[in-house]
C-alpha positions in Angstrom: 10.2 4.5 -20.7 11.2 3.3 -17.3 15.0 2.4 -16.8 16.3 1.0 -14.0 20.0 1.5 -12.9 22.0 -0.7 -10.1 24.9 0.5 -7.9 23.8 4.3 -8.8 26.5 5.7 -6.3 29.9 4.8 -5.3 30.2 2.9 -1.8 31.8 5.8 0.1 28.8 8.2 -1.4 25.8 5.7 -0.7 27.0 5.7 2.8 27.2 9.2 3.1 23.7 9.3 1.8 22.5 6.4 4.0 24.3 8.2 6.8 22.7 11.6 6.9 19.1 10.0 5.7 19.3 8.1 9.1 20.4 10.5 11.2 20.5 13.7 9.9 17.2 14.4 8.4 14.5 16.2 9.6 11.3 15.0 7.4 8.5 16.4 7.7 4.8 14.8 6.8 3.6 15.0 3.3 0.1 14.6 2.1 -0.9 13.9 -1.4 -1.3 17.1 -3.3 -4.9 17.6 -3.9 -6.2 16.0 -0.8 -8.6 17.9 1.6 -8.1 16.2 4.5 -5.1 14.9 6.2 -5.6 11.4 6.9 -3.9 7.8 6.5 -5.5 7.4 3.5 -3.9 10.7 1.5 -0.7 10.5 4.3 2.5 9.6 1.3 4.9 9.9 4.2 7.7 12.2 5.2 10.4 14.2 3.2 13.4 15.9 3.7 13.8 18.9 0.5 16.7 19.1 -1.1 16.2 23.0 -0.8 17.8 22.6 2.5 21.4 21.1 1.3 22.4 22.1 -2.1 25.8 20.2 -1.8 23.9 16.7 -1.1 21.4 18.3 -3.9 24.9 18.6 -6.3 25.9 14.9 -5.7 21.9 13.8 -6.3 21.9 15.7 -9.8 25.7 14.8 -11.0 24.9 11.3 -10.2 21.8 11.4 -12.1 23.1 12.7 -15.2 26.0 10.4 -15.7 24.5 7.6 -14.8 21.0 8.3 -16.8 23.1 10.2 -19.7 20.8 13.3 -19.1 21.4 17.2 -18.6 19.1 17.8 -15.5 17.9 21.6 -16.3 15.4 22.3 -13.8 14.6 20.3 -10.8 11.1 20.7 -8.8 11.6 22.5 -5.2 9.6 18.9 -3.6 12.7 17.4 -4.5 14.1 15.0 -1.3 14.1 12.0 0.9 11.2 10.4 1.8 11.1 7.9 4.7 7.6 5.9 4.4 6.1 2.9 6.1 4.7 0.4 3.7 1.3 -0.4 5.0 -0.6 0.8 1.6 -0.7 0.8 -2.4 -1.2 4.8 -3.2 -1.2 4.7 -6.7 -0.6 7.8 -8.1 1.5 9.7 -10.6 3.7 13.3 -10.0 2.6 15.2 -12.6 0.6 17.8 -11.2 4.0 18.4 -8.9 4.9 19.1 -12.2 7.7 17.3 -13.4 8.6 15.4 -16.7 10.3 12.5 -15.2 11.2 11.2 -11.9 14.1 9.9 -10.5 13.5 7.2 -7.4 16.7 6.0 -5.7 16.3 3.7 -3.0 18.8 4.8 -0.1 17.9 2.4 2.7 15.6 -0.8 3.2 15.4 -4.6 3.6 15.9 -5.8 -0.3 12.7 -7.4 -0.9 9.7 -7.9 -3.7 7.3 -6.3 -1.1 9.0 -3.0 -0.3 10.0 -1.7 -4.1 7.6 0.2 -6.6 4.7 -0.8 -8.8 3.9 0.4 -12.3 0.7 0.5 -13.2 -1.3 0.9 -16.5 -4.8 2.8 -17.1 -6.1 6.0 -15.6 -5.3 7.3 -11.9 -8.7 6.0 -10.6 -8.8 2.5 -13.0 -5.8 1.1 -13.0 -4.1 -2.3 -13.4 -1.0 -4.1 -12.3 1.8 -3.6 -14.8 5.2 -4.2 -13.5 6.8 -4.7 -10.2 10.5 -3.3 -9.4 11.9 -4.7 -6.0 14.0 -2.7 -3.7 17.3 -3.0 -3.6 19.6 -0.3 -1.8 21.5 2.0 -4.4 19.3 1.3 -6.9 17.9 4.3 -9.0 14.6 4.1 -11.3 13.7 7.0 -14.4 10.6 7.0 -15.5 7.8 9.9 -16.7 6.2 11.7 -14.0 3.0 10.9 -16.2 3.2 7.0 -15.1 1.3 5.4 -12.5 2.8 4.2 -9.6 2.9 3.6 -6.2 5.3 2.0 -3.2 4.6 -2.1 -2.8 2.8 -2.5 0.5 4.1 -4.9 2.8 2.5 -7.3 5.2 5.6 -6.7 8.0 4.3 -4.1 10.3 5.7 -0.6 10.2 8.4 -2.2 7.8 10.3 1.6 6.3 12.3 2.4 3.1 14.2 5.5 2.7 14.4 6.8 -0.8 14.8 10.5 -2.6 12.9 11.2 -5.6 14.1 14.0 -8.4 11.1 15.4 -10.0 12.9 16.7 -12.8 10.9 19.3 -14.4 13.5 20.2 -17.6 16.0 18.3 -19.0 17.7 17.3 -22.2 19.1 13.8 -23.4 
């Protein structure tokens, strides 16, 4: 189950978003969960928590649930905007975060094939191409925390994308 949602919030809203992501946010760097070592390899990029603005938190969830027709119950503390540079496929899935599903909205970013998200099929260490979603600002992806995927790498040096993910850990349709 992956759905995929354009113009997920209004104008006025996105810009707020796109606003405070730019300027306002201080990420910090995150490293894949069970990594040892803190290198380029297991380096995911940098996130800003929700935790640290429940009003912008508010306007995530609310926009979430109309536009997904879900009642977010529970939403994982690693919940925020990410800023990455797209040098590398990291395939990987978010269940050991845990969450049931994620929520991906892409804030800020050239539109482009080679900057979205890739789904994959097979196990975390075997996997295989499935399906490619491009990026496209306001856009917003569901899809189970279960699922493969990873950002599309990009040949365009230090090319970024700003996005926030919900790892939403309870819910009800």
């Amino acid at each position: 189950m992956i759905k995929i949602i354009d113009n997920f919030f209004s104008e006025n809203d996105l810009k707020s978003v796109q606003n405070f992501a730019l300027t306002k946010a201080f990420y910090t760097p995150k490293y894949f969960d069970n990594t040892t070592e803190k290198s380029k390899k297991n380096y995911y990029g940098a996130r800003w928590e929700f935790q640290h603005d429940k009003k912008l938190q508010n306007l995530f969830i609310k926009q979430a649930e109309f536009k997904f027709k879900i009642k977010i119950k529970k939403l994982n503390i690693s919940s925020g905007i990410d800023q990455r540079n797209l040098n590398y496929f990291k395939p990987h899935t978010d269940h050991r975060v845990p969450a049931k599903i994620n929520i991906l909205i892409m804030i800020s970013g050239p539109t482009a094939v080679t900057n979205g998200t890739v789904f994959y099929v097979g196990k975390e260490n075997n996997c295989s191409l499935d399906m490619h979603v491009g990026f496209r600002e306001n856009r917003a992806i569901l899809f189970p925390s279960d699922k493969i995927h990873s950002p599309h790498a990009s040949k365009v040096p230090d090319l970024k994308r700003y996005t926030a993910t919900l790892f939403v850990t309870d819910y009800e349709e």
